[in-house]
N, C-alpha and C positions, 0 to 999 in steps of 0.2 A: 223488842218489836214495838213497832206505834201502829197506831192507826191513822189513818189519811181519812181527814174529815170530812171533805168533797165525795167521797166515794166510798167510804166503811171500808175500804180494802188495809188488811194490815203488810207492812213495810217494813222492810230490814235495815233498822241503823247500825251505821259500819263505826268500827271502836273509835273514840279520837287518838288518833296517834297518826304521826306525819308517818304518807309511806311515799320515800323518795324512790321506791324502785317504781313506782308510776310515770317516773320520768323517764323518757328516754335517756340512754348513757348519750346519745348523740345530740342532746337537748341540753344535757347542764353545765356546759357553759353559758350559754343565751341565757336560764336561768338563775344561774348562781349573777352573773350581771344585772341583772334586774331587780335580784333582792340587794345587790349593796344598793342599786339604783333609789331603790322606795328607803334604805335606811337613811341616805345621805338626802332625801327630799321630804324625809317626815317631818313636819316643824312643832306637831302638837299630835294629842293623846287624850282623848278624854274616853271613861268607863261609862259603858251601857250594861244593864242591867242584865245582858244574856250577851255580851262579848264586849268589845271597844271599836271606838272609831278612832283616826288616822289623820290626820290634816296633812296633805299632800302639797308642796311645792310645786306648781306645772313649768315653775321656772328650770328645776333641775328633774322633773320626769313628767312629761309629756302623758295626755290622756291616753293615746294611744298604747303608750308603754306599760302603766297603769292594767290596760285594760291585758297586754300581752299577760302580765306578772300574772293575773288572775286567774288567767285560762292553764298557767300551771298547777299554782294553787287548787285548783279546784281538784287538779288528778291525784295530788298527794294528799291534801284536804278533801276529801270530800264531804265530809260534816261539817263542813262551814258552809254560812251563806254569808253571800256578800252584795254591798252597792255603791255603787258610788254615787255622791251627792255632788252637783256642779251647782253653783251660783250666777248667781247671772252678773252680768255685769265684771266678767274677769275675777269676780269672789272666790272666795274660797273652794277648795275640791277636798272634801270628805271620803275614805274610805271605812265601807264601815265593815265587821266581821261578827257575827252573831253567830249562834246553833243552841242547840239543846243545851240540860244540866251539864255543866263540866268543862262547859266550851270555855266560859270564859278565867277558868282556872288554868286549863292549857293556852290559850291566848296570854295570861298575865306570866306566864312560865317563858313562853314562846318571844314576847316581844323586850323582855327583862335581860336578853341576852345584848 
């Protein structure tokens, strides 16, 4: 349990472990294409102190697509937080994934593959 600072109320963090049955069985295809999508558009990888960031090619996945991939993410993940960083001027597009202790030991597990 944590407590939520804004409001003393305390909250139930859920274990880190990926739960693909949050996906629909009629969703992972569109899914399982998305993630080779983000592998084959990742160009870079740098470590944050509480998960990593992601440098994202919009050449080969679209912000749009980026933004689908997440909305799965989040149902099998749900202990991750994430953002995406746009640059201006057609710059670079950051994905970034943080959470609590452990996160980014599952992240370096998770993205090693």
């Amino acid at each position: 349990m944590a407590t939520n600072v804004c409001c003393n109320a305390e909250i139930f963090e859920t274990p880190i472990a990926c739960r693909l049955d949050a996906i629909p069985a009629s969703e992972h295809a569109r899914y399982n294409e998305l993630r080779r999508m983000l592998a084959a558009a990742a160009i870079g990888k740098c470590g944050l102190p509480n998960g990593i960031e992601v440098q994202i090619s919009t050449r080969r996945m679209a912000l749009t697509q980026i933004a689908e991939w997440i909305s799965f993410e989040r149902k099998c993940c749900p202990f991750l937080d994430f953002r995406i960083d746009v640059a201006p001027e057609s710059g670079p597009v950051w994905v970034s994934l943080t959470g609590r202790e452990g996160v980014k030991e599952f992240l370096a597990h998770a993205f090693s593959r």
